[in-house]
C-alpha positions as CSV (number, residue, x, y, z in Angstrom):
1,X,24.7,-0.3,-3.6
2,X,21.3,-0.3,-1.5
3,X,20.6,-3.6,-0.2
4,X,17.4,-5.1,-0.6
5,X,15.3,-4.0,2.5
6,X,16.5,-0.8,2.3
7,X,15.0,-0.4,-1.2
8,X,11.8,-1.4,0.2
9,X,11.7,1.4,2.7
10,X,13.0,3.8,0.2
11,X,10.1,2.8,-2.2
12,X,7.6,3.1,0.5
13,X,9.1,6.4,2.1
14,X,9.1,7.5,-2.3
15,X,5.3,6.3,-2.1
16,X,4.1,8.6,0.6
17,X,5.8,11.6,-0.3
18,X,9.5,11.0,0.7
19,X,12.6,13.8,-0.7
20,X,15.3,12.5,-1.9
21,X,17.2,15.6,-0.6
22,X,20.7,15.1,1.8
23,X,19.2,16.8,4.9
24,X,19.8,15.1,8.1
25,X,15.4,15.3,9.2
26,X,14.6,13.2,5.8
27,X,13.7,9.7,5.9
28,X,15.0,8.2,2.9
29,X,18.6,10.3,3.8
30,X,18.4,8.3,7.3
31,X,17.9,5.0,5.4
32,X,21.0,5.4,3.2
33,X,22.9,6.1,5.9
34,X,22.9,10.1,5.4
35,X,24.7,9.1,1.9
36,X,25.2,12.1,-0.5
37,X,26.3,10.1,-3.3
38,X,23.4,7.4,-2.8
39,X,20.8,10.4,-3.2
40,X,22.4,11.9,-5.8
41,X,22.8,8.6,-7.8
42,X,18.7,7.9,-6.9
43,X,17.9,11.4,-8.0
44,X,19.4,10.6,-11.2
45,X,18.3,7.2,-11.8
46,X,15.2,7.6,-14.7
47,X,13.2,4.7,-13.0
48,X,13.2,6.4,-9.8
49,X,12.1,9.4,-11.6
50,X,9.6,8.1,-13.1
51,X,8.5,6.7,-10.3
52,X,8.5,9.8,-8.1
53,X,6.5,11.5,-11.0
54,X,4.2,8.9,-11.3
55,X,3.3,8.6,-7.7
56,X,3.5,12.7,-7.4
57,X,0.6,12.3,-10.5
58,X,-1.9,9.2,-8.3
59,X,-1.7,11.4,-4.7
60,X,-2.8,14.6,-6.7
61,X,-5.7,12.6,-8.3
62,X,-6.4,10.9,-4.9
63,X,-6.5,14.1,-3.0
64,X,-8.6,15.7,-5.3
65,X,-11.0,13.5,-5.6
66,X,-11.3,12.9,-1.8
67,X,-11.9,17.0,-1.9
68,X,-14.3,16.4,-4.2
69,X,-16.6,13.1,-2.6
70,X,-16.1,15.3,1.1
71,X,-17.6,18.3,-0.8
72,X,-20.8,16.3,-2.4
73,X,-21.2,14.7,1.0
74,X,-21.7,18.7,2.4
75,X,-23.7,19.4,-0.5
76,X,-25.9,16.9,0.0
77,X,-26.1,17.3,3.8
78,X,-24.3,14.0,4.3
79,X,-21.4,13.3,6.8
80,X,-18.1,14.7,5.6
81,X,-15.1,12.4,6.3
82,X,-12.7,15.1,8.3
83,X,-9.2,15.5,6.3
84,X,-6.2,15.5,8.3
85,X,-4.5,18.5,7.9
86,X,-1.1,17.4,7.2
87,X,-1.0,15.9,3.5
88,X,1.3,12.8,4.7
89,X,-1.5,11.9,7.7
90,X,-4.5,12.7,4.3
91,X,-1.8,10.0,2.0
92,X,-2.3,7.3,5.1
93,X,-5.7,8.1,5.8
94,X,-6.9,7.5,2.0
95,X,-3.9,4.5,1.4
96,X,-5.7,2.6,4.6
97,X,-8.9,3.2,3.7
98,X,-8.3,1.7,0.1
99,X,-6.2,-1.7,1.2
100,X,-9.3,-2.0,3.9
101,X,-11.8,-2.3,0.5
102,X,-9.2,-4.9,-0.5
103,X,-9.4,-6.6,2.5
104,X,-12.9,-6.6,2.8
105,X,-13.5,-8.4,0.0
106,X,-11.0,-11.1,0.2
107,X,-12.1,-12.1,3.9
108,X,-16.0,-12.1,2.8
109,X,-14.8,-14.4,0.2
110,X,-12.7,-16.7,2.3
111,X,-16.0,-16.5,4.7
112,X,-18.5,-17.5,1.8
113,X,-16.1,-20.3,1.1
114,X,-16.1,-21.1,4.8
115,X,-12.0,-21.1,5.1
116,X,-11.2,-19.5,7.5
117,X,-8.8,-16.5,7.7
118,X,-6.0,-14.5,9.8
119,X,-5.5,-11.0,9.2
120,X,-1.8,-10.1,9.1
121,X,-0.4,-6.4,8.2
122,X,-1.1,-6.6,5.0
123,X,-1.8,-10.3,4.4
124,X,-3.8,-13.1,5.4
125,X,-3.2,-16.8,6.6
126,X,-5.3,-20.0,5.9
127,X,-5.0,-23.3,6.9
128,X,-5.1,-24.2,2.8
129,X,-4.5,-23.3,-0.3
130,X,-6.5,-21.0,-2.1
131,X,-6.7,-20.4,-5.9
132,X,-4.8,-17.1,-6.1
133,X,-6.6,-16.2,-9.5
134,X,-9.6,-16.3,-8.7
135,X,-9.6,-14.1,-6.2
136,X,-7.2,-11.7,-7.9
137,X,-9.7,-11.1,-10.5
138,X,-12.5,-11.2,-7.8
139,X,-10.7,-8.3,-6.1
140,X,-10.6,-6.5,-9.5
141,X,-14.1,-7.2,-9.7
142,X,-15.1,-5.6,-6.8
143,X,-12.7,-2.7,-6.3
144,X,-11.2,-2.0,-9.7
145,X,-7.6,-2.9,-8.0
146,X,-5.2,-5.4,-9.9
147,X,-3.1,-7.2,-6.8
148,X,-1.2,-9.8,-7.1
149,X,-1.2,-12.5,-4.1
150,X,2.0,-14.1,-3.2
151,X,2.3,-17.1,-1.0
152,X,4.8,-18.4,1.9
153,X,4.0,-21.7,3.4
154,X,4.5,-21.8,7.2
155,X,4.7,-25.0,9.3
156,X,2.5,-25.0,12.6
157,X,2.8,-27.6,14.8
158,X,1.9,-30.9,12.7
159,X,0.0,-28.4,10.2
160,X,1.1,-26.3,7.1
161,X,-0.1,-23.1,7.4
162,X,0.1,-20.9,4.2
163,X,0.6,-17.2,4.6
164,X,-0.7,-15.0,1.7
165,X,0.1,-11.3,1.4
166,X,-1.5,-9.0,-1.0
């Protein structure tokens, strides 16, 4: 049985292009403790394959298309963004690039409201609460990305804090 943090990294290593293959210089093999059986029993599991597919299917449409916008930008005589040549550093490149949009819009929107904002990893903190909804559908709005914010209230010294991560 994987534990639950483990599962996380597994997900994420699955997300930017992890094997699930029992060789000692693969991530997700380090993670499960250079477990045969665990790979075997992940490489079997139809979620994870589905999964795997599924995420194989968004990075080829992603890569394409950031072929594509770097090519119209030469056409046109434009700056072309330059590509990374491995395809793991190209995955991180357009995966940070995309959460920054998110970001973006979030923290103007915490601005306009005048709350102000912390920037954490890949969350936020404000010293109140903030309607999740609306600003989940704002994000949608703006970006075409459906996240969903999650909260963890944090107590500061005679102040709750709450912590949101996208």
């Amino acid at each position: 049985m994987i534990d639950l943090a483990t599962a996380k990294k597994v997900v994420i290593a699955l997300f930017f292009g992890g094997q699930l293959v029992p060789h000692p210089k693969q991530r997700i093999f380090q993670l499960l403790g250079y477990d045969v059986v665990a790979i075997g029993r992940l490489k079997a599991d139809p979620e994870v394959t589905a999964l795997r597919r599924d995420v194989k299917a968004m990075w080829n449409i992603l890569l394409r298309a950031e072929r594509a916008m770097n090519g119209l930008s030469a056409m046109r005589g434009g700056a072309v963004v330059p590509t990374p040549e491995r395809i793991g550093s190209q995955r991180s490149a357009i995966y940070n690039r995309l959460e920054r949009l998110v970001v973006d819009v979030i923290e103007s929107a915490l601005e306009r409201d005048g709350i102000f904002c912390v920037l954490i990893h890949d969350g936020f903190m404000v010293p109140r609460r903030i309607d999740h909804q609306a600003m989940e559908q704002l994000v949608l709005e703006k970006t075409g990305f459906r996240i969903r914010l999650t909260e963890t209230f944090m107590q500061g010294p005679g102040d709750e804090v709450e912590l949101l991560a996208a």
